[in-house]
N, C-alpha and C positions, 0 to 999 in steps of 0.2 A: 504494500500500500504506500503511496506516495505521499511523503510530507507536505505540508502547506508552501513550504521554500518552491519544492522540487518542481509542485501544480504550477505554481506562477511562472516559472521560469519557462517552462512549455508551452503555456495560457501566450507570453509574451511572445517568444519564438516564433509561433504560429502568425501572431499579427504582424511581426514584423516581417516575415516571409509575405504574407495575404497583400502587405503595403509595397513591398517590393515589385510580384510580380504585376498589382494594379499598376505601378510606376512602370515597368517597363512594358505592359502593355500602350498604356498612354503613347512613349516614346515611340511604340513602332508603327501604331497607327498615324501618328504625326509625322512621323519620314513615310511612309511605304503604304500609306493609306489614304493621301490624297483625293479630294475630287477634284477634276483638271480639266478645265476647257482650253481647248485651243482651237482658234476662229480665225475665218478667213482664211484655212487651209483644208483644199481639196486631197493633197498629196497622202495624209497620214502620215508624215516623217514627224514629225514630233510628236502624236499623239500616241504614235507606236512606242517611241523611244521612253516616253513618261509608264506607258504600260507596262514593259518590260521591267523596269523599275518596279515595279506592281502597286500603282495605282491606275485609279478609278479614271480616265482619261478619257475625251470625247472629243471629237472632231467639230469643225460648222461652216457650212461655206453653201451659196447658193446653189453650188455643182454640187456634183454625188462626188464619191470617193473612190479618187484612182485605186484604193486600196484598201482591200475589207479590213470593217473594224466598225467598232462604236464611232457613229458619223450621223451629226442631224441637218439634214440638205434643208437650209431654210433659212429665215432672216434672224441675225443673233441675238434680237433684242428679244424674240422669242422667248431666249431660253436662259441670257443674261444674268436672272435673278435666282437663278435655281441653288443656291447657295454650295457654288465654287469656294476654295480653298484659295487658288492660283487660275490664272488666266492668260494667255499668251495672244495677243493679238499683232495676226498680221493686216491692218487696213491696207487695202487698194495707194499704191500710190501713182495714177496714171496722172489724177491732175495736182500732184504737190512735186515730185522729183521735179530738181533743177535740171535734171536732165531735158525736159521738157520745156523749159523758162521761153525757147518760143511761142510755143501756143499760150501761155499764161492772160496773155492780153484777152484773149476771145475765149476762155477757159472761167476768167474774172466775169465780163462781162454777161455769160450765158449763165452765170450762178454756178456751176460744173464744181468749180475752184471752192466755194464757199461751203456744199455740202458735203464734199471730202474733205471739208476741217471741220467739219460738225460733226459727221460721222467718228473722227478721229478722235474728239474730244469728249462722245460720248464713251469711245470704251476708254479713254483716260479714267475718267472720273466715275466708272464701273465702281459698284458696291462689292467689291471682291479684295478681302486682304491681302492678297500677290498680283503687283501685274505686273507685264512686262510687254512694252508694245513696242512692234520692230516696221522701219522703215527705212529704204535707204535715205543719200543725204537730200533732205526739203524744206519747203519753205517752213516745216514744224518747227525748224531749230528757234524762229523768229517769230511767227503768228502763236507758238505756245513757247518753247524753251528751250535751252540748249539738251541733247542726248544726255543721258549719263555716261553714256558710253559710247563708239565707235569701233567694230569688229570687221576683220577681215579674214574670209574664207583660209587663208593662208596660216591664221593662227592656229585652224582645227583640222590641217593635214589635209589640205586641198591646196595647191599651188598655182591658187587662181587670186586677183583681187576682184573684191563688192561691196567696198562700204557700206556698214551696214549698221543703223544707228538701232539703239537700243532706249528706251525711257523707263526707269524703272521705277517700282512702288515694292517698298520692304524686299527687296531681295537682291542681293549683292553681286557686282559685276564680275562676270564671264570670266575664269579666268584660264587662257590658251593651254593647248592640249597637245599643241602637238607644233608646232612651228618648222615649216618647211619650209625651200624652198620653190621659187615658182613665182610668180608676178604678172600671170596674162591674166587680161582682161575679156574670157572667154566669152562669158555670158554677151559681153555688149557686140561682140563679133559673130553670133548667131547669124546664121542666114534667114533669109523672111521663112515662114512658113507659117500654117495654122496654130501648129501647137508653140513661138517663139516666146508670146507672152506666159504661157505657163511653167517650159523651159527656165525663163530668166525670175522667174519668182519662188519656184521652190526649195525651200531649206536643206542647207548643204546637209551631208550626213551628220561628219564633224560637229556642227554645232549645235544641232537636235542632239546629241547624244550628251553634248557638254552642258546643255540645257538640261535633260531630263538627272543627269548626274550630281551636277553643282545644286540643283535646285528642289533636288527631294528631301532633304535631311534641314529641313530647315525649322 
C-alpha cells in the first residue's frame, strides 16, 4: 500500500506528463497543422509544397488547377474569411509591373490600373494573421509601400533572375537556399504563345519549397 508521500508524487507525475504532452501537442498542430490559403494560383506549386509539410492547404484562382489537389476555382473573397492561419497571395500584376509603364496612361484612364490596387489592397488588409503577398517590381512599392523584401529565383537554385517583391504581415523574410549561379532572364525571353503569360507567373520550385519550409514552424 502506498504512502501518502508516494500517492502525491505519482498524482503529480501524471499531471505533469498530461501538461507536457497537451504542450507538445499545441506545438505540433501550430507548425504542421496549418490552415493555408494560397490564391491566385492555378499551378499548385505552393499549395503542394505547404501540404507536404502536412498542412491543411488550399488553392484559389479563377482557372481550375493544373494540378490535382484541394483547389477552389472561384473569386477569393469567397472564401477569404474562412479562418486561414496564413495566406499567400499572388494578385494579377498585368496593370501595376513597371514592366508595363507604357500602357499605364490608358490603363489609368480606363480604371484597369485602379482596380488592381484595390484588388491588391484588399488581400493586404485580409483578416488573416500571416500574409504574404508577392508581386514583381510595381507601382505597389509607391501607391502602398516599399516590399519587405526582394527575391531572386537564383537565391533558391534556379539560375535564372525575376525580381520578385514580397510584402509581408508576421512572418519573416525568405531566407536563400540554395544560391547558384546563372543570371538569365529566361522568363522575359519566352516566345509569344498561348500559354506565355502563365509560363512567366508561376512559382519557381525553389521558392515554394522555401516558403512552405521557413514558414510552417512558426
Amino acid at each position: 500500500m502506498l504512502g501518502y508521500g508516494a500517492g502525491y508524487k505519482i498524482i503529480l507525475a501524471l499531471f505533469l506528463g498530461v501538461c507536457i504532452i497537451k504542450l507538445m501537442t499545441q506545438q505540433t498542430q501550430k507548425g504542421n497543422g496549418m490552415k493555408i490559403l494560397v490564391a491566385c494560383e492555378y499551378s499548385g506549386r505552393v499549395r503542394d509544397a505547404f501540404i507536404k509539410q502536412g498542412h491543411d492547404a488550399m488553392s484559389c484562382d479563377l482557372l481550375p488547377t493544373d494540378s490535382p489537389g484541394p483547389h477552389y476555382q472561384g473569386d477569393v473573397f469567397d472564401i477569404i474569411n474562412d479562418g486561414w492561419d496564413l495566406a499567400i497571395f499572388h494578385p494579377p500584376c498585368t496593370h501595376l509591373a513597371v514592366s508595363g509603364a507604357r500602357w499605364f496612361k490608358e490603363k489609368q484612364a480606363d480604371g484597369r490600373q485602379q482596380a488592381a490596387i484595390d484588388f491588391f489592397m484588399k488581400l493586404v488588409n485580409a483578416d488573416i494573421p500571416m500574409i504574404a503577398v508577392e508581386n514583381p517590381i510595381s507601382i505597389m512599392s509607391t501607391r502602398y509601400r516599399k516590399p519587405d523584401q526582394i527575391i531572386q529565383p537564383w537565391m533558391f537554385g534556379h539560375g535564372e533572375t525575376k525580381a520578385t517583391c514580397l510584402w509581408l504581415k508576421n512572418l519573416p523574410k525568405l531566407v536563400p537556399t540554395d544560391i547558384v549561379d546563372g543570371r538569365e532572364a529566361r522568363v522575359h525571353k519566352l516566345p509569344p504563345s498561348p500559354d506565355r503569360w502563365k509560363l512567366r507567373s508561376t512559382t519557381y520550385a525553389g521558392i515554394a519549397e522555401a516558403m512552405a519550409q521557413q514558414w510552417s514552424n512558426l
